[in-house]
PDB file of N, CA, C and O in Angstrom:
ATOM      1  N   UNK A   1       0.851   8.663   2.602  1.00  0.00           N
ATOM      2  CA  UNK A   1       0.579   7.638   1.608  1.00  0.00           C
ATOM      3  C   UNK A   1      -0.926   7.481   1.463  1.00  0.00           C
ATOM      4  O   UNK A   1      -1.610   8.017   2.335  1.00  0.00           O
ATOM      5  N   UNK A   2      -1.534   6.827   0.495  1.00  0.00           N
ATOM      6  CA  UNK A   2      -2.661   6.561   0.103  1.00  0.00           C
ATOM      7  C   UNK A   2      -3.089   5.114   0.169  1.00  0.00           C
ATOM      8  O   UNK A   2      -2.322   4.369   0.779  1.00  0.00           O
ATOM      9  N   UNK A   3      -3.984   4.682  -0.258  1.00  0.00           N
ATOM     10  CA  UNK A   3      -4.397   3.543  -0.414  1.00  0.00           C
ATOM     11  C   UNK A   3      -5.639   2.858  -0.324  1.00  0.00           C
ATOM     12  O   UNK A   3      -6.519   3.693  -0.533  1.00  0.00           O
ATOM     13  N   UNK A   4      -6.214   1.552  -0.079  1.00  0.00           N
ATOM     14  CA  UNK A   4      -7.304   1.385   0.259  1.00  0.00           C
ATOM     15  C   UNK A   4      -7.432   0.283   1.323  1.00  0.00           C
ATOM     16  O   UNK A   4      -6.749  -0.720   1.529  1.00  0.00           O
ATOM     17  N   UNK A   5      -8.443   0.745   1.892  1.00  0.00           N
ATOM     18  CA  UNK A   5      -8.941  -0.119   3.243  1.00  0.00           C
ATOM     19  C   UNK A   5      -9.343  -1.464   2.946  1.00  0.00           C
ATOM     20  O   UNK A   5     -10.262  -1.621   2.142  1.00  0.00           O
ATOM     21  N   UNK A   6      -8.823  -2.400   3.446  1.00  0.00           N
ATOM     22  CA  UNK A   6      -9.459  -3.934   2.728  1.00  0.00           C
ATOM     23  C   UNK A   6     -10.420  -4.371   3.836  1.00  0.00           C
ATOM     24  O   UNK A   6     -10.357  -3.617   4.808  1.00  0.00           O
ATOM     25  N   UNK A   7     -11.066  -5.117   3.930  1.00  0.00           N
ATOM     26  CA  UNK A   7     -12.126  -6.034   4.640  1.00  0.00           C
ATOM     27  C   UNK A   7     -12.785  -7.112   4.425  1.00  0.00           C
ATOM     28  O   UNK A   7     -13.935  -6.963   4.012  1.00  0.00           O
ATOM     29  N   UNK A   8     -12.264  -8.529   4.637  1.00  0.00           N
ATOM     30  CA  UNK A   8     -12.649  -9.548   4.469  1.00  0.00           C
ATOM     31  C   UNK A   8     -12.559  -9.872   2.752  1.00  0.00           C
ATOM     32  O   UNK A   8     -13.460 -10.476   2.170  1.00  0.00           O
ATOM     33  N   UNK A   9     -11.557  -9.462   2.194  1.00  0.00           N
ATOM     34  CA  UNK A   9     -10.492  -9.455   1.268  1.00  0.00           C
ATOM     35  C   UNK A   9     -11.257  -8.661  -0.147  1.00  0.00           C
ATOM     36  O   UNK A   9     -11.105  -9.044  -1.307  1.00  0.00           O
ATOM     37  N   UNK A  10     -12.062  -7.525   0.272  1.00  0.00           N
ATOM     38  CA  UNK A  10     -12.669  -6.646  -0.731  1.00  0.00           C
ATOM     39  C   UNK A  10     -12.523  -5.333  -0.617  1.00  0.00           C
ATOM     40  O   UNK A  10     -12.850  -5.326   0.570  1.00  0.00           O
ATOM     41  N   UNK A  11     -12.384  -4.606  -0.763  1.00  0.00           N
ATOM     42  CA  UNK A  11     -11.981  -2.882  -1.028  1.00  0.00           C
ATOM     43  C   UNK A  11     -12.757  -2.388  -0.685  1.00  0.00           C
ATOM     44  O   UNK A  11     -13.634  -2.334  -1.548  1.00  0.00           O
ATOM     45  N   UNK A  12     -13.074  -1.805   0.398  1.00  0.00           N
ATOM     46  CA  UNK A  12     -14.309  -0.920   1.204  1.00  0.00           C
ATOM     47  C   UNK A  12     -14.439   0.535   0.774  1.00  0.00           C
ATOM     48  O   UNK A  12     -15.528   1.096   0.651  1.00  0.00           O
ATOM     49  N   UNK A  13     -13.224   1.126   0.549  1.00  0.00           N
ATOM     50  CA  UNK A  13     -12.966   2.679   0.495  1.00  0.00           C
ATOM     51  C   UNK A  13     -11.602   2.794   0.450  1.00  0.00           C
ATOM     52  O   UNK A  13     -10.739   1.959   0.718  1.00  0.00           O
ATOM     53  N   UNK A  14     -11.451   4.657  -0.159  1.00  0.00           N
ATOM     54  CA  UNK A  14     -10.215   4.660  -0.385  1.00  0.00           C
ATOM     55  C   UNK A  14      -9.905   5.422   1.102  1.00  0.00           C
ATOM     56  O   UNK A  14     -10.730   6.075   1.743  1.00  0.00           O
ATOM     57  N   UNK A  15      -8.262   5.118   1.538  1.00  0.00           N
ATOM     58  CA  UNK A  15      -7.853   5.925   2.615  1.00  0.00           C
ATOM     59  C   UNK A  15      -6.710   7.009   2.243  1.00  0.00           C
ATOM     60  O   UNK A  15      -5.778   6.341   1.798  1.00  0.00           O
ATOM     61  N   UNK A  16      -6.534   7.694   2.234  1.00  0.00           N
ATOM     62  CA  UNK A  16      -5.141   9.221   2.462  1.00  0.00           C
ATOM     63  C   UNK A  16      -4.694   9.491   3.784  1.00  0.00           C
ATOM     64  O   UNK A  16      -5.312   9.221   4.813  1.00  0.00           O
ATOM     65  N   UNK A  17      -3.331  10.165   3.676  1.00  0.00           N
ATOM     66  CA  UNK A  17      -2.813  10.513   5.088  1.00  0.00           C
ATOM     67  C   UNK A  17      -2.172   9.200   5.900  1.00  0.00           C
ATOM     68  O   UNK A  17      -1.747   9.253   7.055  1.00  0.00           O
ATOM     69  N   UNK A  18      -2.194   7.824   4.922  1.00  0.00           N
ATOM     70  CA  UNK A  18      -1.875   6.956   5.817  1.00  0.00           C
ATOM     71  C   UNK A  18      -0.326   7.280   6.074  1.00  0.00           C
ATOM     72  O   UNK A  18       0.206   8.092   5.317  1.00  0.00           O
ATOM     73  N   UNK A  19       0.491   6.643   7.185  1.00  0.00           N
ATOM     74  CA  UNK A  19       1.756   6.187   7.942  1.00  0.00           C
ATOM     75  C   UNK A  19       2.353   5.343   7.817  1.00  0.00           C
ATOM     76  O   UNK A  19       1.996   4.516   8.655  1.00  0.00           O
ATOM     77  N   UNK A  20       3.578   4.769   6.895  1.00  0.00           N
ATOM     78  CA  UNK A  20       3.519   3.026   7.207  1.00  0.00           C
ATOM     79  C   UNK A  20       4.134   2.952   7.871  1.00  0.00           C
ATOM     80  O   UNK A  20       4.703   4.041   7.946  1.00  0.00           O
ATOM     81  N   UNK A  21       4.690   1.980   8.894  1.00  0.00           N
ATOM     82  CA  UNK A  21       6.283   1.539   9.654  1.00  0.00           C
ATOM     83  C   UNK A  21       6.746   0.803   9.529  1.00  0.00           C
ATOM     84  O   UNK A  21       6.266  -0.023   8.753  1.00  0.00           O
ATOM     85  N   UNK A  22       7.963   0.529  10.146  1.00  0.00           N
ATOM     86  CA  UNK A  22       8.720  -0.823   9.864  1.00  0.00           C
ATOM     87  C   UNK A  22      10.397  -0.293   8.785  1.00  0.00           C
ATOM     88  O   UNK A  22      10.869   0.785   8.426  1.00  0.00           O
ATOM     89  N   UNK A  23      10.844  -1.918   8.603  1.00  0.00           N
ATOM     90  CA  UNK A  23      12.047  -1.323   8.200  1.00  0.00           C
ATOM     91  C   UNK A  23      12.010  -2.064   6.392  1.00  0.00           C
ATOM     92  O   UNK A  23      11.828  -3.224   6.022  1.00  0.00           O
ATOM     93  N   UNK A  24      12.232  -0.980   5.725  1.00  0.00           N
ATOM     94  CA  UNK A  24      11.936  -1.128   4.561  1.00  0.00           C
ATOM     95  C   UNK A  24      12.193  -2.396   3.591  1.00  0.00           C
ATOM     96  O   UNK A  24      11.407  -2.886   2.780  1.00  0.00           O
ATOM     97  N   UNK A  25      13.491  -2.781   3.898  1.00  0.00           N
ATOM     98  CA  UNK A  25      13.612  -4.075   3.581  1.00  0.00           C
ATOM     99  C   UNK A  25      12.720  -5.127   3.840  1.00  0.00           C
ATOM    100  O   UNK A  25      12.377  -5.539   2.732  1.00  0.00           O
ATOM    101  N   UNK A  26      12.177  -5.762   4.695  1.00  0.00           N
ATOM    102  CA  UNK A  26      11.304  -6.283   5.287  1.00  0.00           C
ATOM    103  C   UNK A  26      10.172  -5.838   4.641  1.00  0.00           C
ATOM    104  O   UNK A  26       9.517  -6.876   4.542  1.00  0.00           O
ATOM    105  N   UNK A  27       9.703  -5.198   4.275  1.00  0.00           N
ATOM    106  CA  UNK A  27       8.466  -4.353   3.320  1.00  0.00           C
ATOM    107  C   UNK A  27       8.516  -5.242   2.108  1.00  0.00           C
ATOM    108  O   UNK A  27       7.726  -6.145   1.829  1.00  0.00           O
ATOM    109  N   UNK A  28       9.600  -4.831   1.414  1.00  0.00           N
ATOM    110  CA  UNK A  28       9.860  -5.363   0.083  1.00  0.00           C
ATOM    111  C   UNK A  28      10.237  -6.951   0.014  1.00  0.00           C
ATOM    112  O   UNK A  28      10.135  -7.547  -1.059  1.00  0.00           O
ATOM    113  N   UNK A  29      10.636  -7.550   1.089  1.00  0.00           N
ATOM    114  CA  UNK A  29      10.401  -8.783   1.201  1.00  0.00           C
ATOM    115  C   UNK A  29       9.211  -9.491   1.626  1.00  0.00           C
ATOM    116  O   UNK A  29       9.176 -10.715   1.755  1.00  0.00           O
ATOM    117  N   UNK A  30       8.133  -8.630   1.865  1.00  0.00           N
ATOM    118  CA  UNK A  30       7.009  -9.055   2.216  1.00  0.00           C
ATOM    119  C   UNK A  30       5.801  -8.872   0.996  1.00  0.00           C
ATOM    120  O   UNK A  30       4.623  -9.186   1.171  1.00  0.00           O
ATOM    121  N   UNK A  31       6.257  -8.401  -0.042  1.00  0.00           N
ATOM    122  CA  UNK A  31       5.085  -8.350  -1.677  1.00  0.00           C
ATOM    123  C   UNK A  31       5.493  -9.427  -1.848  1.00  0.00           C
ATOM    124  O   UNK A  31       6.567 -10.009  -2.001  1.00  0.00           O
ATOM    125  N   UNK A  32       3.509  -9.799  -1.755  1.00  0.00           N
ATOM    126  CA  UNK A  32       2.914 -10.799  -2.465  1.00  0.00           C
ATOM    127  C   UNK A  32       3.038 -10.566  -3.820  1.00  0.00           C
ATOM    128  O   UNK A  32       3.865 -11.125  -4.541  1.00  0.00           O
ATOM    129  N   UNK A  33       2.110  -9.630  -4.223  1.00  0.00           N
ATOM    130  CA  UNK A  33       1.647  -9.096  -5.665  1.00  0.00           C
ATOM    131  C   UNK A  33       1.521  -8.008  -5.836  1.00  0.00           C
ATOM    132  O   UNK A  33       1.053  -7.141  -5.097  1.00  0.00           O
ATOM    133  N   UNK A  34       2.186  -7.921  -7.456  1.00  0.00           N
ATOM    134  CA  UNK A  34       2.560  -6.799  -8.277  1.00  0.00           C
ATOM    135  C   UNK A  34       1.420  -6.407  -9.329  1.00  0.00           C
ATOM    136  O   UNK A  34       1.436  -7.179 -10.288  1.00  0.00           O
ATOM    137  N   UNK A  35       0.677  -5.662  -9.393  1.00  0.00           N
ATOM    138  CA  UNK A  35      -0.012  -5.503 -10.763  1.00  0.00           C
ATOM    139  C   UNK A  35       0.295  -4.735 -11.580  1.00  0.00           C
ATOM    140  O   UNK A  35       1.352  -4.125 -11.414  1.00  0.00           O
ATOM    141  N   UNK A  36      -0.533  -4.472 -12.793  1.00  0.00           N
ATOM    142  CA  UNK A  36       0.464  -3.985 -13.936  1.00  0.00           C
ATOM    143  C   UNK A  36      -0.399  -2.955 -14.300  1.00  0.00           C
ATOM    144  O   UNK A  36      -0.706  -2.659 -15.455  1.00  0.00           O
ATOM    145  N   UNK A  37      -0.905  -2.241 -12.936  1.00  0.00           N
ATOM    146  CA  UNK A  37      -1.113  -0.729 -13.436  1.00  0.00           C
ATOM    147  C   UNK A  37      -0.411   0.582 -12.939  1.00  0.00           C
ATOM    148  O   UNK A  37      -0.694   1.303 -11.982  1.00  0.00           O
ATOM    149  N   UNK A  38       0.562   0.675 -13.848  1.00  0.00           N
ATOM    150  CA  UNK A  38       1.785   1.716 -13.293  1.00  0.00           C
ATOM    151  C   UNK A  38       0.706   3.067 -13.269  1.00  0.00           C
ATOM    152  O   UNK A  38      -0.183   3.379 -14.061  1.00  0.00           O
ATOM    153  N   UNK A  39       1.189   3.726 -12.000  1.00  0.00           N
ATOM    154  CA  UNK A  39       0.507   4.909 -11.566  1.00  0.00           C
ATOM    155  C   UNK A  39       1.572   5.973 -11.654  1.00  0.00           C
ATOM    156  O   UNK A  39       2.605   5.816 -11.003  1.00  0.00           O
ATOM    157  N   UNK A  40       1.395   7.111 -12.453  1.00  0.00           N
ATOM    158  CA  UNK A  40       2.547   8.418 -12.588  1.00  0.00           C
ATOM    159  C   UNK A  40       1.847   9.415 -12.156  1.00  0.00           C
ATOM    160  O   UNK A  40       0.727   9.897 -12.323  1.00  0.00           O
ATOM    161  N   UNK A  41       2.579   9.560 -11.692  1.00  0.00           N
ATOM    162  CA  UNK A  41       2.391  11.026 -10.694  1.00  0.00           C
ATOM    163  C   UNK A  41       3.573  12.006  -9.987  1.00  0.00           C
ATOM    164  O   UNK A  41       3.949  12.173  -8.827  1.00  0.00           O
ATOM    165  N   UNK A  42       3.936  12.529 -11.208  1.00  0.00           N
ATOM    166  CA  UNK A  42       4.819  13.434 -11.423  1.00  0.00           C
ATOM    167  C   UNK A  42       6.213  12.784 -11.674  1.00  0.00           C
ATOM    168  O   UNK A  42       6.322  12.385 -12.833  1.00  0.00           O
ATOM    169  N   UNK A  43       7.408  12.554 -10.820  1.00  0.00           N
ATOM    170  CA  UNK A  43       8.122  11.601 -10.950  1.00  0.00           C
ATOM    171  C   UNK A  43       8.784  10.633 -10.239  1.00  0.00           C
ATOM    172  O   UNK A  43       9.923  10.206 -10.048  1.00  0.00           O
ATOM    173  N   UNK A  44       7.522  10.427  -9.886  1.00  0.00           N
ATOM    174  CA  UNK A  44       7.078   8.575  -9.121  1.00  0.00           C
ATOM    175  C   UNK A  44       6.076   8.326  -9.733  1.00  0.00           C
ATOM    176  O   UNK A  44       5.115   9.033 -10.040  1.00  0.00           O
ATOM    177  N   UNK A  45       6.458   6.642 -10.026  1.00  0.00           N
ATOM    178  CA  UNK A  45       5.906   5.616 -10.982  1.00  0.00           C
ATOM    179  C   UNK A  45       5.857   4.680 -10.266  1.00  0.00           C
ATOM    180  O   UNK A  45       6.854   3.986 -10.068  1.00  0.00           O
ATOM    181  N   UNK A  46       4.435   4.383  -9.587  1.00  0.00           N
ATOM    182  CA  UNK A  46       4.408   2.617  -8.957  1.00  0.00           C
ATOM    183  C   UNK A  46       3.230   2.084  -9.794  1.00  0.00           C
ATOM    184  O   UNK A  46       2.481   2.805 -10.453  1.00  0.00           O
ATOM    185  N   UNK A  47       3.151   0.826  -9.702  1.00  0.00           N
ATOM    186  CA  UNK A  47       1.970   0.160  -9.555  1.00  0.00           C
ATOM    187  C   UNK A  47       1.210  -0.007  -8.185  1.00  0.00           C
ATOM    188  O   UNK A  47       1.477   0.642  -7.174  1.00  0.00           O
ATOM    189  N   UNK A  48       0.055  -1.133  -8.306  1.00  0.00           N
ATOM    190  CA  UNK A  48      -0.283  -1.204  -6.864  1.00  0.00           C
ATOM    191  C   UNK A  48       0.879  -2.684  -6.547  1.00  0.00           C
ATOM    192  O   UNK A  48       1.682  -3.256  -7.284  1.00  0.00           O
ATOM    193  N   UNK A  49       0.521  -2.874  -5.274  1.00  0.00           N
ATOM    194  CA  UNK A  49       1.110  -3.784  -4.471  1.00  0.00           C
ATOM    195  C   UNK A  49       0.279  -4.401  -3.398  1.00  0.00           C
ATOM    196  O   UNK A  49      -0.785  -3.953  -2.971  1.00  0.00           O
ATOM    197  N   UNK A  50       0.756  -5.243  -3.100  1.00  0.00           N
ATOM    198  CA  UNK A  50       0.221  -6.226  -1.844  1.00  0.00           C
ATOM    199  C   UNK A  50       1.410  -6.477  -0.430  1.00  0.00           C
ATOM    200  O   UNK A  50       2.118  -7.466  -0.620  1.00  0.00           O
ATOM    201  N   UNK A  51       1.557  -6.094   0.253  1.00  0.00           N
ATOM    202  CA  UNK A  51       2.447  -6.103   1.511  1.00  0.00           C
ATOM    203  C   UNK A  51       1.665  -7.642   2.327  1.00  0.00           C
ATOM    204  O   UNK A  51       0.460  -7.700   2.571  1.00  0.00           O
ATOM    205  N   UNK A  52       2.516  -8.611   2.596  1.00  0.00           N
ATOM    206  CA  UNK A  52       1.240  -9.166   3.442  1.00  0.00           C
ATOM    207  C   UNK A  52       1.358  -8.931   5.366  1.00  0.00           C
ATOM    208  O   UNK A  52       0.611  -9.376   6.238  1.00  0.00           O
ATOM    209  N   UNK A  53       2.330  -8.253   5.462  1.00  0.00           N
ATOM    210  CA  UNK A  53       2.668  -7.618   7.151  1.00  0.00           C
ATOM    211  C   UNK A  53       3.384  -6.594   6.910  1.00  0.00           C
ATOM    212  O   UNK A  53       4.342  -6.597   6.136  1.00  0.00           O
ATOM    213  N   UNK A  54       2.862  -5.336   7.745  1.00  0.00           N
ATOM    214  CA  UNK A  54       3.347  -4.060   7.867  1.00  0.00           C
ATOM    215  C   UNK A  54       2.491  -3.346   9.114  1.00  0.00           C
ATOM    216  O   UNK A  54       1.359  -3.739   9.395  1.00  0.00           O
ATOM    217  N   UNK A  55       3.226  -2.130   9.916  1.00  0.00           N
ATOM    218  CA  UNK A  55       2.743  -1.603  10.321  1.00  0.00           C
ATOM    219  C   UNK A  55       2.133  -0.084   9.822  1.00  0.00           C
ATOM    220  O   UNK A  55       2.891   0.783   9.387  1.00  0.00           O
ATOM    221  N   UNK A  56       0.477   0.139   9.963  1.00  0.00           N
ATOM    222  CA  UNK A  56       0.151   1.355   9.252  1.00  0.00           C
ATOM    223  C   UNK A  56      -0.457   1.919  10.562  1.00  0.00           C
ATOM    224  O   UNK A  56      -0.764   1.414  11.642  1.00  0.00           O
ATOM    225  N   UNK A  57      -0.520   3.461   9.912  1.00  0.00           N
ATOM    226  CA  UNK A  57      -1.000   4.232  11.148  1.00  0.00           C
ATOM    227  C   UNK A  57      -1.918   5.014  10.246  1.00  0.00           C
ATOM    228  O   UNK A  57      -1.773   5.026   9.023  1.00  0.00           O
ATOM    229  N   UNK A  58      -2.622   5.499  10.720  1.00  0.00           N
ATOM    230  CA  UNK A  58      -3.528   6.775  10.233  1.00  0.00           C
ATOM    231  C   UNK A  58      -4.989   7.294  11.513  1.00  0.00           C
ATOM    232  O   UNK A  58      -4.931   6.972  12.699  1.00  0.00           O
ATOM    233  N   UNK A  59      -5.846   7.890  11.073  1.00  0.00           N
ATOM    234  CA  UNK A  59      -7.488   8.418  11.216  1.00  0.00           C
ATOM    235  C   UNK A  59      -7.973   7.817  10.561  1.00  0.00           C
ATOM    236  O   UNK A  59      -7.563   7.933   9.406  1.00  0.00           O
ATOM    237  N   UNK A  60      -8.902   6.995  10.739  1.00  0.00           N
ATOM    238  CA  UNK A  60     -10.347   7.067   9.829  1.00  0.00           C
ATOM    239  C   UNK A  60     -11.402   8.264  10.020  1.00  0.00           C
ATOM    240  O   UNK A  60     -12.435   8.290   9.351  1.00  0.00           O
TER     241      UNK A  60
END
């Protein structure tokens, strides 16, 4: 997965290769916010999102 690194609630950089965990339901019960820029890329279509608890893994 992709995404971006937040810090003290501003967008530092973008990250790739991320991991998420957890059990998916719980994911989707945990968006805050939806925005309304649908992203296509091939055939998956999201917008962004806001999770407010999840577990992520990756490298920086």
């Amino acid at each position: 997965a992709s995404g971006f690194w937040i810090e003290n609630g501003e967008i530092s950089f973008p990250v790739d290769g991320v991991t998420l965990g957890g059990n998916t339901l719980d994911m989707l019960k945990n968006i805050e916010v939806v925005a309304n820029d649908l992203d296509i890329r091939g055939n998956i279509n999201s917008p962004s999102f806001k999770i407010a608890e999840m577990t992520v893994g990756g490298e920086r």
